[in-house]
ROSE-4610 file (N, C-alpha, C; in Angstrom, 1 decimal, always signed):
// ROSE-4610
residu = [X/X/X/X/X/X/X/X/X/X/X/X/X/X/X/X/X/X/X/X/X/X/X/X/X/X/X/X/X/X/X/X/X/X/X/X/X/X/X/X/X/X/X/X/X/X/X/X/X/X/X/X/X/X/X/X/X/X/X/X/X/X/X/X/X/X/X/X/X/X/X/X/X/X/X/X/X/X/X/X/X/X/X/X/X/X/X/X/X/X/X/X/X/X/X/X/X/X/X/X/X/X/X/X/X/X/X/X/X/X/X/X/X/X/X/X/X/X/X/X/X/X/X/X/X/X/X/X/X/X/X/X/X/X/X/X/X/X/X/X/X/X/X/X/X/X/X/X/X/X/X/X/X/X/X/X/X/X/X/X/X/X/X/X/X/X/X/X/X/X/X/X/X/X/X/X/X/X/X/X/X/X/X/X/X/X/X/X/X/X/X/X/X/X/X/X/X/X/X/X/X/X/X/X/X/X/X/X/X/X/X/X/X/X/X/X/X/X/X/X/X/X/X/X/X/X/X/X/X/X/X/X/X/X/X/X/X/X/X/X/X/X/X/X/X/X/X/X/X/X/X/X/X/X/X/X/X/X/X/X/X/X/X/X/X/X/X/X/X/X/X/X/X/X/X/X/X/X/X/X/X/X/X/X/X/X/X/X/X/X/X/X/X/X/X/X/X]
num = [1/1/1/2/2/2/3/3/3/4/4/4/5/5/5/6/6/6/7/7/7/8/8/8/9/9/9/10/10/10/11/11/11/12/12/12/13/13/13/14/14/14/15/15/15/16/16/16/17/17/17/18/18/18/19/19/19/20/20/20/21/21/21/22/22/22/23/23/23/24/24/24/25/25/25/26/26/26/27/27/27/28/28/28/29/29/29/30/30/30/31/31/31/32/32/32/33/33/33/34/34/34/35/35/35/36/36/36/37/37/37/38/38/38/39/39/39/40/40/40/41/41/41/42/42/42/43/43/43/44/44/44/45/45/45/46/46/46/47/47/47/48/48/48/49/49/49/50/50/50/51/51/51/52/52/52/53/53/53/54/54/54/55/55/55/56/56/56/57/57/57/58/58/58/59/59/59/60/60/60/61/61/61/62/62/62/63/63/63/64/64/64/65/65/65/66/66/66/67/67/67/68/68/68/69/69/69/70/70/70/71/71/71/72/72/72/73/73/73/74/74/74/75/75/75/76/76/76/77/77/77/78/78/78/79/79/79/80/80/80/81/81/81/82/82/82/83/83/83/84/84/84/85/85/85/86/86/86/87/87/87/88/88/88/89/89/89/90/90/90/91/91/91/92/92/92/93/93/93/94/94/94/95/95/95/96/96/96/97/97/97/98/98/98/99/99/99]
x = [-9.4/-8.3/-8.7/-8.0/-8.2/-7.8/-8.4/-7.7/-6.6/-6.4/-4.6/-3.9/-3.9/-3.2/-3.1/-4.0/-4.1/-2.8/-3.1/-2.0/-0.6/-1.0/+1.0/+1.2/+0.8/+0.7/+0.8/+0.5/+0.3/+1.0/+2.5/+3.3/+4.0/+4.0/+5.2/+4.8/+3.5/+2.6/+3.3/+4.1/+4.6/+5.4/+6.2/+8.3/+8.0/+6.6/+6.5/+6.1/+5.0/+4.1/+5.0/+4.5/+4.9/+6.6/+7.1/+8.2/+8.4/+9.1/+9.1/+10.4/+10.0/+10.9/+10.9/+11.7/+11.3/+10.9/+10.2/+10.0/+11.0/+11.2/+11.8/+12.0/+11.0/+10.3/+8.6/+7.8/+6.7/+5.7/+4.6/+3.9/+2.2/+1.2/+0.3/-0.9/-1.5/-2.4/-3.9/-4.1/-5.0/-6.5/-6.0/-6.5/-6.3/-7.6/-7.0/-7.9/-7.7/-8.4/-9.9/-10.9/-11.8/-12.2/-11.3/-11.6/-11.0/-9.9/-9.7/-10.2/-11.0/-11.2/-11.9/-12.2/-12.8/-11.7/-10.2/-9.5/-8.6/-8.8/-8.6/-8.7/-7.6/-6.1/-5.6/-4.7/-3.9/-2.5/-1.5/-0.1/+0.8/+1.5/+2.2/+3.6/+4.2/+5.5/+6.4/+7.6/+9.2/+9.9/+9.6/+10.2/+11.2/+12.3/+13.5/+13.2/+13.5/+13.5/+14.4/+15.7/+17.0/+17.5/+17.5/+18.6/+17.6/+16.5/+15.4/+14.6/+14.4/+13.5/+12.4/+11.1/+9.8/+8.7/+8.2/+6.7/+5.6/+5.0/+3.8/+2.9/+1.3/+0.9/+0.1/-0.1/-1.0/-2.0/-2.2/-3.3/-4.6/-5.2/-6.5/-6.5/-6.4/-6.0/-5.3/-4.3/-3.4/-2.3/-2.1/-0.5/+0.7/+1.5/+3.1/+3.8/+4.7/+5.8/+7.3/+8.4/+9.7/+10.2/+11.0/+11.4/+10.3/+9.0/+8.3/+8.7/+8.4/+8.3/+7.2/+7.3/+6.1/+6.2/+5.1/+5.2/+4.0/+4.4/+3.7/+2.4/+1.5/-0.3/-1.2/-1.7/-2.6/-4.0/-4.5/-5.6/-6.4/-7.7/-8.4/-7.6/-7.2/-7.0/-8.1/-9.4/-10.7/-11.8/-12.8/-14.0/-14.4/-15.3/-15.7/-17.7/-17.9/-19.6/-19.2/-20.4/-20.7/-20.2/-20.0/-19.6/-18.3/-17.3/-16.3/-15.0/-13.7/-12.8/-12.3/-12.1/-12.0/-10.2/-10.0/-8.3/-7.6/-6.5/-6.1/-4.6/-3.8/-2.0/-1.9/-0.6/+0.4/+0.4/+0.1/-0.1/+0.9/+1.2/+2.0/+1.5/+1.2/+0.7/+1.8/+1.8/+2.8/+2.6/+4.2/+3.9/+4.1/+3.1/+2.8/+4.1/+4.6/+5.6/+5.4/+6.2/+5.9/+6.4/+5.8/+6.0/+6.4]
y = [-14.7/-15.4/-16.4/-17.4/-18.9/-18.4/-18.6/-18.6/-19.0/-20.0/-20.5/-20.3/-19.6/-18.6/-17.4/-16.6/-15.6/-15.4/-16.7/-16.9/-16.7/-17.6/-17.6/-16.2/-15.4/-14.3/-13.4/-13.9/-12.4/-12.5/-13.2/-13.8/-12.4/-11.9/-10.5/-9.1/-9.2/-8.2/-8.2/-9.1/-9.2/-8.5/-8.6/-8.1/-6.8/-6.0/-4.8/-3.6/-4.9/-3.5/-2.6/-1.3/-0.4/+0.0/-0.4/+0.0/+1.2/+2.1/+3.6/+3.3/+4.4/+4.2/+5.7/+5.8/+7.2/+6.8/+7.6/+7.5/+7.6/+6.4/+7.1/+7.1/+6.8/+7.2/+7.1/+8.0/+7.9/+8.4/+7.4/+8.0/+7.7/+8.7/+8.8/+8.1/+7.4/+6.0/+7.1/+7.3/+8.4/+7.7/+6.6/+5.5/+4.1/+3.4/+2.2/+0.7/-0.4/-1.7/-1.6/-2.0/-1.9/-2.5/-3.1/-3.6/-2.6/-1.1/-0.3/+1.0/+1.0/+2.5/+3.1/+2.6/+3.4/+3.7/+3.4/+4.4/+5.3/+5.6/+6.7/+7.9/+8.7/+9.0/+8.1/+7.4/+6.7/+6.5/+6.8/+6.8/+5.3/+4.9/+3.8/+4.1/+3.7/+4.2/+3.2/+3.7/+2.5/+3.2/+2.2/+2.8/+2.2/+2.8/+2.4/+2.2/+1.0/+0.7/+0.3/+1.1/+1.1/-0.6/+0.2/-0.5/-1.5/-1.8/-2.5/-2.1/-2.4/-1.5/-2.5/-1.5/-2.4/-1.7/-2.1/-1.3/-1.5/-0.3/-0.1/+0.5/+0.9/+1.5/+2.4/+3.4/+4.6/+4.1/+4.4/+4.5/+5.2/+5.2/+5.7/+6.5/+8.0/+9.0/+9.9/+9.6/+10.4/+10.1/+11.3/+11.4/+11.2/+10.5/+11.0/+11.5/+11.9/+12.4/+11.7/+11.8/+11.3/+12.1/+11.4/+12.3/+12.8/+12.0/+11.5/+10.8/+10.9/+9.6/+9.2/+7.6/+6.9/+6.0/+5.4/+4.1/+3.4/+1.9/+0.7/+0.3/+0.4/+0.2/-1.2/-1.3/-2.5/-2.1/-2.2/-1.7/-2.9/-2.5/-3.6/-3.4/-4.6/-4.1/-4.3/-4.4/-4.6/-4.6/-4.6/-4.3/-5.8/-6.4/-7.7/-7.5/-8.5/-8.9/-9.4/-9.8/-10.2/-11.6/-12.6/-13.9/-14.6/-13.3/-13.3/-12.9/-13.7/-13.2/-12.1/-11.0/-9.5/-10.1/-9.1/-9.0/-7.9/-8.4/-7.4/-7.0/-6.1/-6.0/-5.0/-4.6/-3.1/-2.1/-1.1/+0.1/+1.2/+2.1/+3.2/+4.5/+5.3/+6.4/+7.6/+8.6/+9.4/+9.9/+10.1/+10.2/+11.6/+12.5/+14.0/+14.4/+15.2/+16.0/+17.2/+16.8/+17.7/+18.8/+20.1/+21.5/+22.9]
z = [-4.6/-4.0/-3.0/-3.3/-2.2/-0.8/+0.4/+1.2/+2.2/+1.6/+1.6/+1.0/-0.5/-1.0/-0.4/+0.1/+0.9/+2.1/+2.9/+4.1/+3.6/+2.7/+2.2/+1.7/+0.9/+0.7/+1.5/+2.4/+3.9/+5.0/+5.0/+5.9/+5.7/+4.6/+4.5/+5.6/+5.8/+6.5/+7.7/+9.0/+9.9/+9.7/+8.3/+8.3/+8.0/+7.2/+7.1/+7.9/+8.5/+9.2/+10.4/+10.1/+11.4/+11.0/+9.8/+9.3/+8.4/+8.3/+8.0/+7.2/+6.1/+4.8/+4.4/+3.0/+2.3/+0.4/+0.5/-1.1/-2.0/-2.8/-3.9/-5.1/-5.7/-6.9/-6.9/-7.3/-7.4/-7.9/-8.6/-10.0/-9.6/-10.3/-10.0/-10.2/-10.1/-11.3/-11.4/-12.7/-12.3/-13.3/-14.2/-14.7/-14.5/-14.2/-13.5/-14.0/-13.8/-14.2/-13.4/-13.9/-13.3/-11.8/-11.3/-10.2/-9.0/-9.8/-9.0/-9.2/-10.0/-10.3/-9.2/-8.1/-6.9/-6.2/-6.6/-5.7/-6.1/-7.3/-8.1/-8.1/-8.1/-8.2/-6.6/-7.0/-5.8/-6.5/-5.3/-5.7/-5.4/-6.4/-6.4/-6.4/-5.2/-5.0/-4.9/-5.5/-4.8/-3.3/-2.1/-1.0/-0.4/+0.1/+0.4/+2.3/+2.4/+4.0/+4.6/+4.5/+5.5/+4.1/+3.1/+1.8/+1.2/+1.9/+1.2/+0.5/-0.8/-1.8/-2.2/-1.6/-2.2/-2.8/-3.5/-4.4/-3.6/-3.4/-2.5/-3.2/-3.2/-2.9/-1.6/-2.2/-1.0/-0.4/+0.7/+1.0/+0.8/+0.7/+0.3/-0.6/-0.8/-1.8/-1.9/-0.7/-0.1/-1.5/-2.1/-3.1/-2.7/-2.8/-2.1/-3.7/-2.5/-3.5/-3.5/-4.6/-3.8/-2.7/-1.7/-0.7/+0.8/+0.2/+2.0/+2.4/+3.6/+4.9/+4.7/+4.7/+4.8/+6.2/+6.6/+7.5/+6.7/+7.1/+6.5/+6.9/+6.7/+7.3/+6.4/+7.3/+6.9/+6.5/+5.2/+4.9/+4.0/+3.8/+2.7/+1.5/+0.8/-0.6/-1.9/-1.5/-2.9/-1.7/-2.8/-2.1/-2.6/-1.4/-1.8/-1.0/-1.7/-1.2/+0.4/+0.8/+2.6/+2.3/+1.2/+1.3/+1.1/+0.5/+0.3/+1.3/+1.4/+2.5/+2.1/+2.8/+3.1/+3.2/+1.6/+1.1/+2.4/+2.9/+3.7/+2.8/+3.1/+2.8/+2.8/+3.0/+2.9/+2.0/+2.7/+1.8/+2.7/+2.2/+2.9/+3.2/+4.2/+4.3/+4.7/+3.8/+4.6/+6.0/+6.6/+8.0/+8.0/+8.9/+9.6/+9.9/+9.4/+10.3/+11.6/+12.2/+13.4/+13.5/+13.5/+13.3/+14.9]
């Protein structure tokens, strides 16, 4: 990716991050294109954020289900070489419930 494509691309990362939603539908990727298969099993979910519905994926190898709480996190999205700009964007982690 160019990195002025990148920018324009990553203007959404402001309106998301640190926003908390609930799951509500969500499927497992348990086979993936080769440029993802290192993060395999990862869940790809539709999250509802107070009437806004957007497609995310997980964070690292954390599963959700429908009906978690997520909040919105900034993580790498690909593995790149030392010469290449480091992809950043939104991924969702479920949030810990307090017991």
């Amino acid at each position: 990716m160019k990195p002025a494509q990148y920018w324009r691309e990553a203007k959404q990362i402001k309106e998301y991050l640190g926003k908390t939603g609930q799951v509500i539908s969500s499927t497992v990727i348990r086979a993936s294109s080769p440029e993802f298969n290192y993060l395999v099993p990862y869940s790809y979910v539709v999250v509802d954020f107070s009437g806004v519905k957007k497609e995310m994926m997980g964070a690292g190898s954390q599963l959700l289900d429908t009906g978690d709480r997520v909040v919105c996190v900034i993580r790498k999205m690909g593995q790149t070489d030392s010469k290449s700009l480091i992809e950043y964007g939104l991924k969702v982690e479920k949030i810990k419930e307090l017991q």
